[in-house]
C-alpha positions as CSV (number, residue, x, y, z in Angstrom):
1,X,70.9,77.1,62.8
2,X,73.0,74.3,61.9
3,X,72.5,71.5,59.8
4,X,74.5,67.7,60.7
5,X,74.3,65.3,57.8
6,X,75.8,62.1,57.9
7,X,75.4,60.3,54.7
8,X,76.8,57.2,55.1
9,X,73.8,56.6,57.7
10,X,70.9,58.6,55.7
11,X,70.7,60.9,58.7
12,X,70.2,64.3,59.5
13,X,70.4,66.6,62.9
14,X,68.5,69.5,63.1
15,X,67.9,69.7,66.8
16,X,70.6,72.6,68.3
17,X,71.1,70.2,71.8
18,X,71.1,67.0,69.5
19,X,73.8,68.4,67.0
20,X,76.0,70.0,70.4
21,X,75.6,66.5,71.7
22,X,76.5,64.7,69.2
23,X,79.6,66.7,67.1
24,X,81.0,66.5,71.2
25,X,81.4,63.1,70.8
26,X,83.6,63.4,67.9
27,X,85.7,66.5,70.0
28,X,84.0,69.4,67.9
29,X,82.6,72.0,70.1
30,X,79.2,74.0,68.9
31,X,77.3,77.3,70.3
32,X,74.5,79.4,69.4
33,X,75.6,83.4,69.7
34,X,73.8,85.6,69.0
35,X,75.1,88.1,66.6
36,X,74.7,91.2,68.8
37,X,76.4,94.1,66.9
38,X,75.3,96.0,63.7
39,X,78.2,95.7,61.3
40,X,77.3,96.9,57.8
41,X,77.5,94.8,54.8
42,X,80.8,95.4,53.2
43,X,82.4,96.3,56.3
44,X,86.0,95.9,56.6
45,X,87.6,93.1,58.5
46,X,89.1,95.5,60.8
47,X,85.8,97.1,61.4
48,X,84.1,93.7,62.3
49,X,86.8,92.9,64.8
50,X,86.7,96.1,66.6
51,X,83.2,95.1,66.5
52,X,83.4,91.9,67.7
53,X,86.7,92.1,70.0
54,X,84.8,91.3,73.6
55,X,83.3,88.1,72.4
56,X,87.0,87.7,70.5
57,X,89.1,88.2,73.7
58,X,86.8,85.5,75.2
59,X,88.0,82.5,72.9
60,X,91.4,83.6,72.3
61,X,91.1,83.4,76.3
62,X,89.4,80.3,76.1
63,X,91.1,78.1,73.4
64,X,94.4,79.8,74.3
65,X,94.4,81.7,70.3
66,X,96.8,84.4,69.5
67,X,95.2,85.9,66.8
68,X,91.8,85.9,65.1
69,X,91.0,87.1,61.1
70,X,87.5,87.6,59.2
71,X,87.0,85.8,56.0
72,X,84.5,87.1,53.4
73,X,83.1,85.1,50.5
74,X,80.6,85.2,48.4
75,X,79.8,85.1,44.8
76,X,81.6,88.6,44.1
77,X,84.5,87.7,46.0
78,X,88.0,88.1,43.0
79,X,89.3,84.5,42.4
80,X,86.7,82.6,44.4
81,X,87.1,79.7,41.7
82,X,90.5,79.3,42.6
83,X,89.8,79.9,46.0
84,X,87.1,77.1,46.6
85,X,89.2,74.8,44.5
86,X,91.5,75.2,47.0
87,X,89.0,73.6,49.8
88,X,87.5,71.0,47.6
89,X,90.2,68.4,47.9
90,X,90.5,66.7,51.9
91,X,93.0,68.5,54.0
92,X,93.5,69.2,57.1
93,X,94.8,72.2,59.7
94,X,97.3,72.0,62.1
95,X,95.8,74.3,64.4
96,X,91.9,74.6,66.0
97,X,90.0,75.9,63.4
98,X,87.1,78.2,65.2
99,X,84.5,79.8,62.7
100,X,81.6,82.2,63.9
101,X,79.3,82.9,61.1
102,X,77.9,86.3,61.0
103,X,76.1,86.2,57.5
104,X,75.7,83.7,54.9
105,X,76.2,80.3,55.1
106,X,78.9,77.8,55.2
107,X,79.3,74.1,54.7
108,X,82.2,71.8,56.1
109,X,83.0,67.9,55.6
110,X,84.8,66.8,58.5
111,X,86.2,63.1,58.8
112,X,86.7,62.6,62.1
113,X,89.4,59.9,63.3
114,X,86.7,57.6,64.7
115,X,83.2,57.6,62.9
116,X,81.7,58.3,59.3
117,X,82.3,61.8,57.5
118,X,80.1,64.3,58.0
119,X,79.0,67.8,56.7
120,X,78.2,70.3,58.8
121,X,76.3,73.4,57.3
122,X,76.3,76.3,59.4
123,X,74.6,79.8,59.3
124,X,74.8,83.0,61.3
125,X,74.8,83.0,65.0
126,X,76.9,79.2,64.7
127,X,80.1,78.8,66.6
128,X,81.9,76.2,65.6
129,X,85.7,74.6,66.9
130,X,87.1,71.8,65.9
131,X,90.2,71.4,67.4
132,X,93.3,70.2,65.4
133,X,94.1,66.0,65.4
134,X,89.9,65.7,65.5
135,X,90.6,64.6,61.9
């Protein structure tokens, strides 16, 4: 389940309806899947694809997405140093970014044009989008 903390205000959203309801007001969309198919630990990316290409044809259908990819981290993972050095200074994407956790857990500061920033740590069975120019 997800986790919405906004510092600036001492708050935090723990409530699945009360974090939908409140990331759509600054245009981030959130669901609960349910992570439905055995894929082994270590599976290729390929593999969890294959896997997961019903529920993938759905949002490419959905957001209009051409192509989909599976990112694997954790604390084996070669050059993740470099790699989360990479994401620790702002950015931001110029396309939707859509993340579906299946393991693990992730954690995302998002500044939204309008509002305060806010991190958003998510675990498996979290859907996240947060469509490009949100930001």
């Amino acid at each position: 389940m997800a986790i919405v903390t906004i510092p600036s205000e001492n708050r935090t959203i723990t409530d699945e309806q009360a974090i939908a309801s409140y990331l759509a007001t600054i245009g981030i969309d959130y669901e609960r899947w349910e992570p439905n198919h055995q894929v082994a630990d270590g599976a290729a990316a390929e593999e969890v694809l294959a896997v997961y290409a019903g529920e993938i044809e759905t949002l490419k259908t959905r957001g209009g997405y051409v192509t989909a990819d599976v990112i694997d981290v954790n604390s084996t993972t070669q050059g993740l140093e470099a790699m989360l050095a990479k994401f620790n200074r702002e950015h931001w994407h110029d396309e939707d970014e859509v993340r579906f956790i299946l393991r693990g857990r992730g954690l995302f500061h998002v500044r939204p044009k309008t509002g305060p920033v806010i991190a958003i740590e998510v675990g498996p069975g979290d859907l996240l989008r947060v469509p490009r120019g949100t930001w």
